[in-house]
C-alpha positions, 0 to 999 in steps of 0.5 A, spaced: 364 601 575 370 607 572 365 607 567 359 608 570 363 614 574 363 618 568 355 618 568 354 619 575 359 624 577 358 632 576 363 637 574 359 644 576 358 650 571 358 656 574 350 659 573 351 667 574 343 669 574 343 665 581 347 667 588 344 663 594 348 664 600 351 660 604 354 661 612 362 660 612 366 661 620 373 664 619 378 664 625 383 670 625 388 671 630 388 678 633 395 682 635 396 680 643 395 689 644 388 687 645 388 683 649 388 687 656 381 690 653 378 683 651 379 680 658 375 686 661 370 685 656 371 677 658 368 679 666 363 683 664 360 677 659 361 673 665 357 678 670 352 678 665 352 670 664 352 668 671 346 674 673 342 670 667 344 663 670 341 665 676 336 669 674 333 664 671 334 658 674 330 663 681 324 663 674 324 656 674 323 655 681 318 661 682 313 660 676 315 653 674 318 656 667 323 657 663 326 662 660 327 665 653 331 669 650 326 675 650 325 674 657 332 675 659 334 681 654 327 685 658 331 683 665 338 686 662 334 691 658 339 698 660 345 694 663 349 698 658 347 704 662 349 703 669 356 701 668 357 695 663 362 697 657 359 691 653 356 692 647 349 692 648 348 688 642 352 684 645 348 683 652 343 680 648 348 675 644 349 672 651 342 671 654 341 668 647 348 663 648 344 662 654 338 659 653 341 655 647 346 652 651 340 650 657 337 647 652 343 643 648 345 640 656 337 639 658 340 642 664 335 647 670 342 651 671 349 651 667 355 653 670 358 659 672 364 663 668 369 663 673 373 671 672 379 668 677 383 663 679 386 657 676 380 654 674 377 661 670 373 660 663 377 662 657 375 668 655 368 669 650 366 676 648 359 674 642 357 679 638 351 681 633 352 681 626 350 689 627 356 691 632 361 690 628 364 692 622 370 691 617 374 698 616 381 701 612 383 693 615 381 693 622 375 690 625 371 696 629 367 693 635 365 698 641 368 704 638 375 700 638 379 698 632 382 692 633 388 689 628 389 682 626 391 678 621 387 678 616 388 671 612 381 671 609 380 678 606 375 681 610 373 686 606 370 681 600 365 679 606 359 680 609 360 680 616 355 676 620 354 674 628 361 672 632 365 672 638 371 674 641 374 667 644 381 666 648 385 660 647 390 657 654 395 661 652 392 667 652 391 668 645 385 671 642 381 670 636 376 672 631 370 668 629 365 671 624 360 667 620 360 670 613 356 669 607 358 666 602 356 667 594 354 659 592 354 658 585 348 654 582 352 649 578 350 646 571 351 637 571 355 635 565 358 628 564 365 628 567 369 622 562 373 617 565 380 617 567 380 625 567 381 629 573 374 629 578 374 621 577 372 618 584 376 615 590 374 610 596 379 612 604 380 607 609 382 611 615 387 607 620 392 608 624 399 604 621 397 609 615 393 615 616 389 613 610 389 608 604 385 610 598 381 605 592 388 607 587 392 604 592 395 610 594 397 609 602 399 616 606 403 614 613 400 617 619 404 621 623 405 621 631 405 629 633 403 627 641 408 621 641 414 625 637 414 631 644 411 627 649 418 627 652 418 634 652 410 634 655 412 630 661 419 634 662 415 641 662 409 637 666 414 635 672 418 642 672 412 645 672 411 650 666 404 651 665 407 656 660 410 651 657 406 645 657 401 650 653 406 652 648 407 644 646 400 643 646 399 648 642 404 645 636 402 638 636 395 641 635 398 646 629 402 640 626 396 635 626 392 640 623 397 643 617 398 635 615 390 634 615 389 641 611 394 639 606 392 632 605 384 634 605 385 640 599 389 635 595 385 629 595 379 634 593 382 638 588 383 632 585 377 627 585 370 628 583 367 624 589 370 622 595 367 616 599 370 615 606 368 610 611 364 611 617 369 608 622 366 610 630 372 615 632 368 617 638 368 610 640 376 607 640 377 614 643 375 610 650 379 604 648 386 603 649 388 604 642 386 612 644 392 616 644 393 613 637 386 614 635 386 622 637 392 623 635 390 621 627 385 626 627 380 622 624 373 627 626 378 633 624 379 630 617 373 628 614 370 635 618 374 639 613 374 633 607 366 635 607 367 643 608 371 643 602 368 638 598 362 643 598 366 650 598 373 651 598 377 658 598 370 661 597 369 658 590 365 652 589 369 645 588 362 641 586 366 636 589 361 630 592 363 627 599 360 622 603 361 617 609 360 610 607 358 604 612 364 600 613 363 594 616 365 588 612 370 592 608 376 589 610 373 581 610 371 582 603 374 581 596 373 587 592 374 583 586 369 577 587 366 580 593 367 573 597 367 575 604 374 571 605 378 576 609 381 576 614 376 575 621 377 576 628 382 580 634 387 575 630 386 577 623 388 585 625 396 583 624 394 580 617 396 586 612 396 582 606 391 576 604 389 572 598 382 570 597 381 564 597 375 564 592 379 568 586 386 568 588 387 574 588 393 578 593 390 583 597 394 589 601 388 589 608 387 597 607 387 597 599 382 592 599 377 596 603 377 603 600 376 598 594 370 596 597 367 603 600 368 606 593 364 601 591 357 602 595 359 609 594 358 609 587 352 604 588 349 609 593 350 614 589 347 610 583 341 608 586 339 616 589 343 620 584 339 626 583 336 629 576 336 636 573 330 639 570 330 643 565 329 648 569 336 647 572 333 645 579 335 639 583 330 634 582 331 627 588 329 621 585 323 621 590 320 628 587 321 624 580 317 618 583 310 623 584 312 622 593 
């Protein structure tokens, strides 16, 4: 199969006379000076949020229609004028988030955005990609520059549509969509056993993941090791607090995904991880445990870096694999003759009973989800003309 590999597999040369671009969302942290500005332009979002929803939930009942964005930016048409100081690039990013989110929910009428209170809607400022501009290190919006730490390099961008957004401690934060230059890539073989070969993860929860190599990387319990401070604050009543805990177990979870993820694509060609229901064991009891492993979050970024990683094109190729079967059947002979049943999940090691062969349970199923990624990737592999255009095998067939 390894070798196999070394003809399947893609190692990217960069071509210079094709830039397509690609979007890419950064988050930057902004200094905490701005946020008395922030939370009144967050009122006046809300105003134009809620005057939106009833607007055009009013439409609906008196001409039966919904409303589009069009429709909602002639009824805000000037609103800039009488009083709000809100961008009017900005009024028009609102409408637009409106009638996407009425659309998404199904729904005749959203909820309101709550300005006061204790159950008040965190703070969102949208904005176009016209109302904003990058300067001297600072971002201009309003007529206003706001300071911030700027850990991407804002300047080697090109700055698109985004938001201003608050989190629980009162934080806030820059989102922008960016274009990024991708770089059409060249196919050449990579041999076997170099740096790009691929690798199958079995994601669990004893173990964060084990791989095809037999590399097995332990799970860690941010949420179980404060949980004890979680509940003194909760008991003594410091909202602050409890936030500022939060917080650190979401910052940990990420730092160790980031830092896990980055490797794993630096060092492999292709990645193949199995699709296991992270949504549905969260309603199980089994749900601290599977939220705190952050199966979703890590093959989130395990697919953004795989295609794109620091602005550079790692040409790194991800896929999630069904994994049904995977721990029941010997990667050697393929009998399925593992463990089965509620029973069986205590069983970590087995032997095969058709080839005799010892088995660690996680191993043996990243072995097995390597295996149908590599026969998937077999079987639908694209070609490259000569031309250097990506061909699929149902464009070669004639389809």
């Amino acid at each position: 199969m390894q070798s196999a590999l070394g003809r399947m597999l893609i190692r990217y040369t960069v071509y210079m006379n094709s830039m397509p671009y690609t979007t890419r969302t950064l988050r930057l942290r902004l200094k905490d000076k701005h946020s008395t500005f922030l939370r009144e332009q967050a009122r006046e979002v809300n105003f134009v949020w809620n005057y939106c929803n009833e607007m055009s939930f009013k439409i609906l009942q008196r001409e039966g229609r919904f409303c589009s964005n069009i429709d909602l930016d002639k009824l805000t048409a000037g609103a800039t004028k009488e009083g709000l100081s809100l961008h009017s690039q900005t009024v028009q990013a609102i409408s637009k988030e409106y009638v996407t989110r009425r659309r998404q929910f199904k729904r005749a009428k959203l909820r309101w955005r709550v300005s006061g209170g204790n159950r008040r809607s965190l703070g969102w400022v949208p904005f176009k990609a016209s109302a904003i501009r990058y300067k001297a290190g600072q971002v201009w919006y309003a007529g206003r520059p706001f300071s911030l730490w700027d850990s991407y390099g804002l300047a080697d961008y090109k700055l698109g549509t985004g938001s201003f957004s608050e989190d629980s401690r009162g934080c806030w934060y820059l989102n922008l969509n960016v274009h990024v230059t991708v770089r059409v890539a060249k196919p050449e073989p990579v041999q076997a056993g170099a740096v790009g070969t691929a690798v199958g993860l079995d994601l669990g929860l004893e173990d964060l993941l084990a791989t095809s190599d037999g590399e097995t990387v332990q799970a860690h319990r941010f949420y179980r090791d404060l949980e004890k401070n979680l509940a003194v604050a909760q008991r003594a009543g410091k909202k602050q607090r409890v936030k500022a805990i939060h917080a650190k177990i979401s910052n940990r979870r990420k730092d160790a995904l980031h830092q896990i993820s980055t490797r794993l694509v630096k060092q492999h060609g292709a990645i193949f991880v199995g699709n296991v229901n992270a949504g549905g064991l969260a309603k199980t009891r089994m749900a601290k445990s599977v939220l705190d492993a952050g199966w979703s979050t890590f093959r989130t970024m395990l697919q953004y870096k795989c295609v794109q990683y620091k602005c550079n094109c790692a040409g790194v190729w991800f896929e999630e694999v069904n994994e049904a079967y995977s721990t029941q059947d010997c990667s050697a002979c393929g009998a399925r003759s593992g463990p089965k049943g509620l029973k069986g999940l205590g069983i970590r090691g087995w032997v095969c009973s058709e080839c005799v062969t010892v088995h660690d349970r996680d191993v043996n199923a990243a072995k097995n989800i390597l295996v149908r990624g590599l026969t998937h990737l077999a079987e639908g592999t694209p070609t490259w003309s000569a031309a250097g255009v990506k061909e699929s095998p149902a464009f070669q067939a004639g389809e």
